[in-house]
C-alpha positions as CSV (number, residue, x, y, z in Angstrom):
1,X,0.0,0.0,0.0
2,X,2.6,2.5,0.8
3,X,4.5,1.6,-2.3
4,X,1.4,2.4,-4.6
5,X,1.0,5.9,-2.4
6,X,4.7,6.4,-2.8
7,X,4.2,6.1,-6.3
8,X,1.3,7.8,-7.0
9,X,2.9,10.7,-5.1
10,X,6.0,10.4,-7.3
11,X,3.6,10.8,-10.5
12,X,1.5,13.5,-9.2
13,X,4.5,15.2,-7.9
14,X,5.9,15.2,-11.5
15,X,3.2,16.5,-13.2
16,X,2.8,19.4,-11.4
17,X,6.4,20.1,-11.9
18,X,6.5,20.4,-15.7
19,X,5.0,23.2,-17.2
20,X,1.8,22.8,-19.1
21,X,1.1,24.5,-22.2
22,X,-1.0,27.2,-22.9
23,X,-3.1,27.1,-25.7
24,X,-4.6,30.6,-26.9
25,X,-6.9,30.9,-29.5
26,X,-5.5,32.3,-32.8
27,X,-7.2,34.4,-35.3
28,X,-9.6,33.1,-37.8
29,X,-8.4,31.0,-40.9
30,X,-9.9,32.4,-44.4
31,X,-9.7,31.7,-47.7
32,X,-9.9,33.0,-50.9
33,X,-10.1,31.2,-54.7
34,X,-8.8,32.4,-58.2
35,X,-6.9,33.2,-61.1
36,X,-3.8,34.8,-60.0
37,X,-3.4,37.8,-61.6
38,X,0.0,39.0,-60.3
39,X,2.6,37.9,-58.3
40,X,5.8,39.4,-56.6
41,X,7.6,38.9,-53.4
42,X,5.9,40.3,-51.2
43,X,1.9,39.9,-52.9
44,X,-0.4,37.6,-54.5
45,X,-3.3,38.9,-56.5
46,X,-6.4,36.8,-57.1
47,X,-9.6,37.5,-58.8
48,X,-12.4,37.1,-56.5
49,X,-15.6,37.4,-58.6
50,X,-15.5,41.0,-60.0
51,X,-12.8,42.2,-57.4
52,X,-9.1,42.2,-57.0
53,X,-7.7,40.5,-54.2
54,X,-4.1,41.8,-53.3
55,X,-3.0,39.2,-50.2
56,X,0.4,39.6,-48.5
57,X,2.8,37.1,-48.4
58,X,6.7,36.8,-47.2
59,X,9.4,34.2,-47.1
60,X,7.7,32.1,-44.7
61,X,4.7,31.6,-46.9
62,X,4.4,28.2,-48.2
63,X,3.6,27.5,-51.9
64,X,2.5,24.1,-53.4
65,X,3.0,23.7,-57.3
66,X,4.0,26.5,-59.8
67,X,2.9,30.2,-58.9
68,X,2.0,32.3,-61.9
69,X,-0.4,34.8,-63.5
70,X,-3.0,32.8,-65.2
71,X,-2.9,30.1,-62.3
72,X,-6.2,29.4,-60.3
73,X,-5.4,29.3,-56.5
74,X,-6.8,29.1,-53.0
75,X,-5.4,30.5,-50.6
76,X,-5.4,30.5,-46.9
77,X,-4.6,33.5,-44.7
78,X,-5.3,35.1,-41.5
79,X,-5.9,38.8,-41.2
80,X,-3.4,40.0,-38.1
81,X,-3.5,43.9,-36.6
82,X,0.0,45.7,-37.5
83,X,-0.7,48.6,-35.9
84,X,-3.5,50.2,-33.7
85,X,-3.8,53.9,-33.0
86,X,-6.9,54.8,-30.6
87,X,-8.8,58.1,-30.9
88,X,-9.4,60.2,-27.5
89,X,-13.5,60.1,-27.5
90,X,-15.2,63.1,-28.5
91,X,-16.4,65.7,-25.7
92,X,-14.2,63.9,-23.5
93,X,-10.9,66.2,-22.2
94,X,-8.1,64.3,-20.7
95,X,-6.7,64.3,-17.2
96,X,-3.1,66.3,-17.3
């Protein structure tokens, strides 16, 4: 019996030693279908119905097959904040 505590202690002892991970919720997944209708380094354009679709992309971006105008796509992305400037509220005067 003591043995079986011992080592149940041992167990429980170790798991609450490791860290756990933390899992966060990322931003939404999207997608978007076409003919490409340029491409350069640092864009993708895709014709979405009537609209142009210009989507960012960068060294990290993986691409399956051969990537050129005239090419119908999908592609995933995620839309991410780069910047965020907040306006004072209006009527409001702030504390010096």
């Amino acid at each position: 019996m003591r043995k079986a505590l011992l080592l149940v202690w041992i167990i429980v002892a170790y798991w609450c030693s490791t860290p756990l991970p933390i899992f966060a919720a990322g931003p939404n997944s999207y997608q978007v279908t076409g003919p490409v209708l340029e491409v350069s380094d640092s864009m993708i354009a895709v014709q979405k119905g009537k609209d142009r679709w210009e989507i960012g992309r960068d060294s990290s971006t993986k691409i399956d097959g051969d990537l050129k105008v005239g090419s119908k796509v999908t592609i995933q992305y995620r839309m991410i904040a780069t910047s965020v400037q907040v306006k004072p509220e209006k009527g409001k005067k702030h504390a010096k």
